[in-house]
C-alpha positions in Angstrom: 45.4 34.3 23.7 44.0 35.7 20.8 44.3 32.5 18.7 42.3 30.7 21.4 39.7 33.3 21.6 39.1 32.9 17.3 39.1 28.9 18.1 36.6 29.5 20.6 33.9 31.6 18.1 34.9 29.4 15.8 33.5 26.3 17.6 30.5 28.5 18.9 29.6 29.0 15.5 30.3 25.6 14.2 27.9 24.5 17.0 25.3 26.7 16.2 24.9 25.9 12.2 25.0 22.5 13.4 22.4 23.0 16.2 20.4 24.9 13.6 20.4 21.8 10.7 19.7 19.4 13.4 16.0 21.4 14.2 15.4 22.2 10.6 15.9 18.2 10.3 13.6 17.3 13.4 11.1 20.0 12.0 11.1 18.7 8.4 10.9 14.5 9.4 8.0 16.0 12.3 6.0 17.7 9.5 6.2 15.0 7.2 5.0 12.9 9.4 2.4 14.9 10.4 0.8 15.3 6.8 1.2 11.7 6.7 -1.1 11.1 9.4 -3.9 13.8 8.5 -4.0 12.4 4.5 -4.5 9.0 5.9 -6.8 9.7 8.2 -8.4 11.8 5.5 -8.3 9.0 2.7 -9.8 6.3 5.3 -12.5 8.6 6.1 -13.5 8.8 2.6 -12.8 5.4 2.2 -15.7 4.9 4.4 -18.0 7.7 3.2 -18.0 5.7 0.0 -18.8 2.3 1.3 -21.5 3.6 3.4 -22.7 6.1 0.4 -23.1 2.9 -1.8 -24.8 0.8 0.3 -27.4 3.6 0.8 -27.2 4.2 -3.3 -28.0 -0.1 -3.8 -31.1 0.6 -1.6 -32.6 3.4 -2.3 -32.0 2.3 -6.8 -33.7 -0.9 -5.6 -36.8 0.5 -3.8 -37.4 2.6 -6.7 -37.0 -0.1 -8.9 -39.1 -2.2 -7.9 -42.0 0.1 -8.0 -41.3 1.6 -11.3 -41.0 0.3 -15.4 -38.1 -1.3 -16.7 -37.4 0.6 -19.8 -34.1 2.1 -19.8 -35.3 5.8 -19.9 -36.5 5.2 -16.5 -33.8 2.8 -15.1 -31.4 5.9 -16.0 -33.4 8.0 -14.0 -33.6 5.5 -11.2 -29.4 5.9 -11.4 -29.2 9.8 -11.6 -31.5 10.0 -8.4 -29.9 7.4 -6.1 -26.5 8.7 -6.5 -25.5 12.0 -5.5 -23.7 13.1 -8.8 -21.1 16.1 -8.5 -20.6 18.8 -11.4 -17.9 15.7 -13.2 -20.6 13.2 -13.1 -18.9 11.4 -10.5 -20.6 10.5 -6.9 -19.5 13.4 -5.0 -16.5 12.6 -3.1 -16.4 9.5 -5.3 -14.7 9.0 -7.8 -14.5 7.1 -10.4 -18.0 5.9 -9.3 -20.9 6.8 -11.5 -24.2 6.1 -12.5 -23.3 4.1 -15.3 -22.1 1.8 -12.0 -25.3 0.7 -10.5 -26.4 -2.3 -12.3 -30.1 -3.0 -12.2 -30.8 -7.1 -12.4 -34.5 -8.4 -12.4 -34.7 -12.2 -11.0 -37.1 -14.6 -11.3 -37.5 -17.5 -8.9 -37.1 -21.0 -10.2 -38.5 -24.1 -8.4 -37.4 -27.3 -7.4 -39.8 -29.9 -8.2 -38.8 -32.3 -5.9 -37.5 -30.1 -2.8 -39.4 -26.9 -3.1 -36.4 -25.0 -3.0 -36.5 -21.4 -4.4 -33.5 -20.4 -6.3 -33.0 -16.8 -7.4 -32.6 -16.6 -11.5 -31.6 -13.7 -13.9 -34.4 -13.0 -16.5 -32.8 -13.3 -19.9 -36.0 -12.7 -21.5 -37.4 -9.8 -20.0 -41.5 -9.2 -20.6 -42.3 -6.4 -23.0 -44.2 -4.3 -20.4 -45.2 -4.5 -16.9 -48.6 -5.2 -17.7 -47.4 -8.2 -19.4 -45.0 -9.2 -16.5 -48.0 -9.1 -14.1 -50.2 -11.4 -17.0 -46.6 -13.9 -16.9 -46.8 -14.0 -12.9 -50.3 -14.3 -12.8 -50.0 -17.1 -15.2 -46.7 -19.3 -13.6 -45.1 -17.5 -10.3 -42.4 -19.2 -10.6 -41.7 -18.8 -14.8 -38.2 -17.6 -16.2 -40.5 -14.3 -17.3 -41.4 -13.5 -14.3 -39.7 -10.8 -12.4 -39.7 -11.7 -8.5 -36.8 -9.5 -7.3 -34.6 -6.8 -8.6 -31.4 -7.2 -7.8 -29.0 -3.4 -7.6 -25.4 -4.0 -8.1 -22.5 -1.5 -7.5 -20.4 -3.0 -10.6 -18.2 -1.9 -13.9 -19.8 -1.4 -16.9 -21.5 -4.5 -18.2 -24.0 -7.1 -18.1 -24.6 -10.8 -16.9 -23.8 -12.2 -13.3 -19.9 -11.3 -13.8 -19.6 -8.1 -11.4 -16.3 -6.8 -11.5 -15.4 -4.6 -8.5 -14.8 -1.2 -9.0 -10.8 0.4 -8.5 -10.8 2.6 -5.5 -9.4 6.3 -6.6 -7.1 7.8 -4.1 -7.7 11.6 -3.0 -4.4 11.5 -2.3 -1.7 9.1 -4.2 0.7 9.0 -2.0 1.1 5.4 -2.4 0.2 3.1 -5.5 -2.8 1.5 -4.4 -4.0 1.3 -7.9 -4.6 -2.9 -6.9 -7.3 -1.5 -4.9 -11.1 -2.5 -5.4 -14.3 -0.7 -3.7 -15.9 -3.4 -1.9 -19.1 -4.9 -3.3 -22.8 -3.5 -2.3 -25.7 -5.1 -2.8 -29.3 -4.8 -2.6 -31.9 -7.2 -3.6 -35.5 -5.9 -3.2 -39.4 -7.6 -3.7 -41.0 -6.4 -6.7 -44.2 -4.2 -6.4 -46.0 -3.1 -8.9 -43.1 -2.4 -11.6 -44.6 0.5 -13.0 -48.1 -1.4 -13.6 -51.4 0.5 -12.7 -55.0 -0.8 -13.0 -56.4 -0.5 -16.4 -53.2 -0.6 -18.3 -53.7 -2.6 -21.7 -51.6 -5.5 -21.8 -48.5 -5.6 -24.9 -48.1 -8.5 -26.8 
């Protein structure tokens, strides 16, 4: 009797630890899950927040571009102010995108003799001041000096029309996704004034 009554505990206890792994199990695989869920929905909202963010960066670089000069003290400050730059330089929320990311292009608009068609070109040869890009335009409309439209880019480093797409930087790398690449924004904007006023004295 007592034998039976030991075999009996025995098995109650046995069933316990077991009934106790099995929840720590079902807790562990639940929780796991769950994180899994919140730091994707996390990263996709980012994901998002960045596409929009540069979109709205592309515009707002090329409206100021094409109302301001084209030296490169200026184009840097065009950069600083569209993008919203955290304490690491980065776009906030961002990264690896910075500043040095928006590529500003100035196109000029070839003609086709014979059809009339209007085909955007990138200015090699860039005038040495506004005033002189106004005398160019006023001159030939349609001249490879001649800046038409500016053109903002969300690129790598670099110059020319080869844009590479920038790598998209997890928040959290739970996965290698380093193949990754930000989708490409674009703006291209009329040009204004570029930075000319009345009076200013042509350079050569």
């Amino acid at each position: 009797m007592l034998a039976h009554r030991n075999t009996t505990l025995v098995l109650r206890y046995r069933s316990g630890l077991f009934s106790r792994g099995a929840v720590v199990i079902e807790f562990s695989l639940l929780v796991i899950t769950f994180f899994v869920i919140v730091f994707g929905m996390l990263e996709f909202a980012r994901a998002m927040y960045i596409i929009n963010t540069l979109h709205e960066v592309t515009r707002s670089a090329a409206a100021a571009a094409a109302t301001s000069a084209f030296d490169q003290s200026t184009l840097n400050n065009i950069r600083q102010q569209a993008m919203v730059v955290g304490s690491d330089g980065n776009l906030v929320l961002g990264k690896p995108v910075k500043p040095a990311h928006i590529r500003i292009d100035y196109l000029s608009l070839s003609r086709d003799a014979s059809s009339g068609t209007l085909t955007p070109t990138l200015i090699t040869a860039m005038p040495s001041c506004p005033a002189r890009n106004r005398l160019n335009c006023l001159a030939d409309p349609y001249g490879p000096s001649c800046i038409r439209l500016v053109r903002v880019r969300i690129c790598q480093p670099g110059e020319g029309e080869q844009c590479d797409r920038v790598p998209y930087d997890m928040l959290f790398p739970l996965v290698d996704l380093s193949s990754l690449r930000l989708p490409r924004a674009e703006t291209i904007a009329t040009a204004h004034t570029m930075g000319y006023s009345i009076g200013s004295i042509p350079c050569p």
